[in-house]
C-alpha positions as CSV (number, residue, x, y, z in Angstrom):
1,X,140.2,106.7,100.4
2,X,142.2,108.1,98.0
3,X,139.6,111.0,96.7
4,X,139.9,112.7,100.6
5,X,141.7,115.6,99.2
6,X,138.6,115.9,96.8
7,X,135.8,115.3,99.3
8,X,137.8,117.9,101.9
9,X,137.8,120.5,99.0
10,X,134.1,120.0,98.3
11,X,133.6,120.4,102.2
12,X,135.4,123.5,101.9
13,X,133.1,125.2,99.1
14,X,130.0,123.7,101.4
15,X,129.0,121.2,98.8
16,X,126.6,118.7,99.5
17,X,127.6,116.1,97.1
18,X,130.9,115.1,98.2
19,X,131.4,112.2,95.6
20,X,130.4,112.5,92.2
21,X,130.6,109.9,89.1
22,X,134.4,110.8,89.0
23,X,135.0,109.9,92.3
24,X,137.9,107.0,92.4
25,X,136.6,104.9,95.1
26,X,133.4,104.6,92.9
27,X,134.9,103.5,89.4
28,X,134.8,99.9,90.1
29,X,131.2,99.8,91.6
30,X,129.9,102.4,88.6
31,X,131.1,99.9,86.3
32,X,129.6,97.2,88.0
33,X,126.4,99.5,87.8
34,X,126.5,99.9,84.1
35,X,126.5,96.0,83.9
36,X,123.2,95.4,85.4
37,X,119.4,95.6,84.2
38,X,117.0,97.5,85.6
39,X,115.2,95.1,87.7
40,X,118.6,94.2,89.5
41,X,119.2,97.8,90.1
42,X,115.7,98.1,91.6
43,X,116.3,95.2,93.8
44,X,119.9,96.4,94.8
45,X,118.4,99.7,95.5
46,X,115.6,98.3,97.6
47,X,118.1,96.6,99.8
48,X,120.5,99.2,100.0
49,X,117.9,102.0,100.9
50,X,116.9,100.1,104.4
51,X,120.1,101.4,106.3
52,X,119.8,105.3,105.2
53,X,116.2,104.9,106.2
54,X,117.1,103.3,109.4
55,X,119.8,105.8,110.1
56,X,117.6,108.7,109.0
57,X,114.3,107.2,111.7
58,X,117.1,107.2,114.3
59,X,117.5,110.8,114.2
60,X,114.2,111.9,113.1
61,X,111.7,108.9,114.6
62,X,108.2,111.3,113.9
63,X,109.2,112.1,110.5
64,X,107.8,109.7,107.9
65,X,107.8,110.9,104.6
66,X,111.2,109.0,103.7
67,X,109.5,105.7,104.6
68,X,106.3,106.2,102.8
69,X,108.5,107.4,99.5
70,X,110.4,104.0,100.2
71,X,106.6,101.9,100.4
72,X,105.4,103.8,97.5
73,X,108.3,102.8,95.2
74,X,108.1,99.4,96.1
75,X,104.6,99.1,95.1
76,X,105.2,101.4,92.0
77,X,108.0,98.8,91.3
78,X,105.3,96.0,91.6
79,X,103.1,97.9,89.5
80,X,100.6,98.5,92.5
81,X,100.5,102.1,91.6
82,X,101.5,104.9,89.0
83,X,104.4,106.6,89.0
84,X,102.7,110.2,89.4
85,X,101.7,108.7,93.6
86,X,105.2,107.2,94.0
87,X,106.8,110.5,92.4
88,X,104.4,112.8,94.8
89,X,106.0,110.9,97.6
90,X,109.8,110.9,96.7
91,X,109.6,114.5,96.1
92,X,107.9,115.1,99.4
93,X,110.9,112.9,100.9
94,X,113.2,115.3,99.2
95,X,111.1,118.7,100.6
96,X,112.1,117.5,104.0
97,X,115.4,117.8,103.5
98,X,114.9,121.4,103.0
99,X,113.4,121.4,106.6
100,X,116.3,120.3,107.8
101,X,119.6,122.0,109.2
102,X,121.4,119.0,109.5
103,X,124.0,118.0,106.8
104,X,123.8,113.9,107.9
105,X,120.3,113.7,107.6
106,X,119.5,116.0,104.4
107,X,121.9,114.0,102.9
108,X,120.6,110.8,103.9
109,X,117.0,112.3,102.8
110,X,118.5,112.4,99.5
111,X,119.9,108.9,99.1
112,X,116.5,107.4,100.2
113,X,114.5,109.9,97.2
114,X,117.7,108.9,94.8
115,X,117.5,105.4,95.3
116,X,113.4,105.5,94.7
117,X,113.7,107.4,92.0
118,X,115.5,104.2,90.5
119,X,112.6,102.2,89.6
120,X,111.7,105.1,87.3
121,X,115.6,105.5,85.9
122,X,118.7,103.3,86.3
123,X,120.9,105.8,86.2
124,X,119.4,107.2,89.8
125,X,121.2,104.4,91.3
126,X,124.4,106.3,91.7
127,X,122.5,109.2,93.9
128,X,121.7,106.5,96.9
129,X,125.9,106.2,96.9
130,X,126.9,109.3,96.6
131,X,124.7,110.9,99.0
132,X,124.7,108.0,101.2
133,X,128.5,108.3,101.4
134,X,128.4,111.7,101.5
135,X,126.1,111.3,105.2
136,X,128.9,109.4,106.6
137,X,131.5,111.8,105.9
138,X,128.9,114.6,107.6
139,X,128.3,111.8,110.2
140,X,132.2,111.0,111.1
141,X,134.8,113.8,109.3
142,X,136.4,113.4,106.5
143,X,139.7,111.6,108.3
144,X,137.6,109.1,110.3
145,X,135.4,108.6,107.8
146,X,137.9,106.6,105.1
147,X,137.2,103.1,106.6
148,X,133.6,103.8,106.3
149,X,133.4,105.1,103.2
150,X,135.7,101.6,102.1
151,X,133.8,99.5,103.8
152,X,130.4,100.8,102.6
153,X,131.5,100.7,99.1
154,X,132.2,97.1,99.1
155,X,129.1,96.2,101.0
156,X,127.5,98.2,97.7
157,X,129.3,95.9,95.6
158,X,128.9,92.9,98.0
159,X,124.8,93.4,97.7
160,X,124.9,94.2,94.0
161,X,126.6,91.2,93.0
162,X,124.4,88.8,94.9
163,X,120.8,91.1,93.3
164,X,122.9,90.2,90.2
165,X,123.2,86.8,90.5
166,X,120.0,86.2,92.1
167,X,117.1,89.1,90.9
168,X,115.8,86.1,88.3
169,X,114.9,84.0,91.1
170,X,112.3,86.5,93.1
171,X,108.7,86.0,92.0
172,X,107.3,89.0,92.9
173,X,104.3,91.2,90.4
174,X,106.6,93.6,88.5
175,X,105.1,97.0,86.8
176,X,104.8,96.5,83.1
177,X,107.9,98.5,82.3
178,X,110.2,96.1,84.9
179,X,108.1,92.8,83.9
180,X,110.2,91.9,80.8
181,X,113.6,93.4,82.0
182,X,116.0,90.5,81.8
C-alpha cells in the first residue's frame, strides 16, 4: 500500500478517516466510480455493505440500528418508502457510533450509514471505502493491514465491475428517481 506513510500520519493526529479521495490505492477504483450510474452504484453499494454489517453484528450482535438503516435503504431504493424514514434510520446508524469507544466498529458504523446514504447521492459511495478500509487498518495496524487493504480494494473493483455489467438485468421496483437511471 503505497499511502501507509499517509494513513500512519493520519493515525498519529487520531483521525478517523484514514483514506481520503487522494488516497493512491483508491485512484483506479474512484475512477471506475465516476464511470457508473446511479443504480449501479446503488447495487454495488448494497453488495458491498453486507460484510461491514456482518463484521459490525460480530462485535456488537444486540445492536441493530446498522441493519435496519441497511433494510430501510433498500426499500427507499425500491421506492417502498421516503427518504425522510430511510434518512431517520442512517442517521440513527451513525448516532451509534458516537456510543461507541471502539475505532473498528465506529468506523465500520460509518461505512454502513455512507454506503446508504448512496441511494440518495452517488457521490456517498466513496464513504463505504474509505471508512470500511479505514476499520481494517483499526482492526489489523497499519503494517499488517497492507494486504488487506489490497485485497479489499480489488474485491471493490471486482463487485463493481460485475454491478456494471450486470445492474440492467435485475428486475426489481426502483423509486422514481432510480427508475429511469440508465
Amino acid at each position: 500500500m503505497n499511502d501507509r506513510s499517509a494513513v500512519e500520519a493520519k493515525l498519529k493526529k487520531g483521525n478517523s478517516i484514514l483514506f481520503t479521495r487522494d488516497s493512491e490505492c483508491l485512484q483506479d477504483l474512484i475512477r471506475l466510480i465516476e464511470l457508473q450510474n446511479h443504480r449501479t452504484l446503488v447495487l454495488w453499494i448494497f453488495d458491498c455493505v453486507r460484510i461491514p454489517l456482518a463484521s459490525f453484528e460480530v462485535k456488537y450482535p444486540q445492536e441493530n440500528r446498522p441493519r435496519r438503516a441497511v433494510e430501510l435503504g433498500e426499500a427507499w431504493a425500491r421506492g417502498a418508502i421516503k427518504m425522510q424514514s430511510a434518512k431517520k434510520a442512517i442517521l440513527e446508524a451513525h448516532a451509534v457510533a458516537k456510543e461507541l469507544n471502539d475505532k473498528e466498529a465506529i468506523a465500520l458504523v460509518h461505512a454502513i450509514g455512507q454506503g446508504v446514504s448512496t441511494v440518495h447521492v452517488g457521490t456517498h459511495a466513496l464513504g463505504l471505502v474509505v471508512y470500511e478500509l479505514s476499520s481494517l487498518v483499526y482492526k489489523l495496524g497499519p503494517i499488517a493491514c497492507e494486504t488487506a487493504v489490497r485485497d479489499k480494494i480489488t474485491y471493490y473493483q471486482e463487485r463493481l465491475l460485475y454491478w456494471q455489467d450486470h445492474a440492467s438485468r435485475v428486475s426489481i421496483p426502483w423509486a422514481d428517481f432510480l427508475s429511469d437511471d440508465r
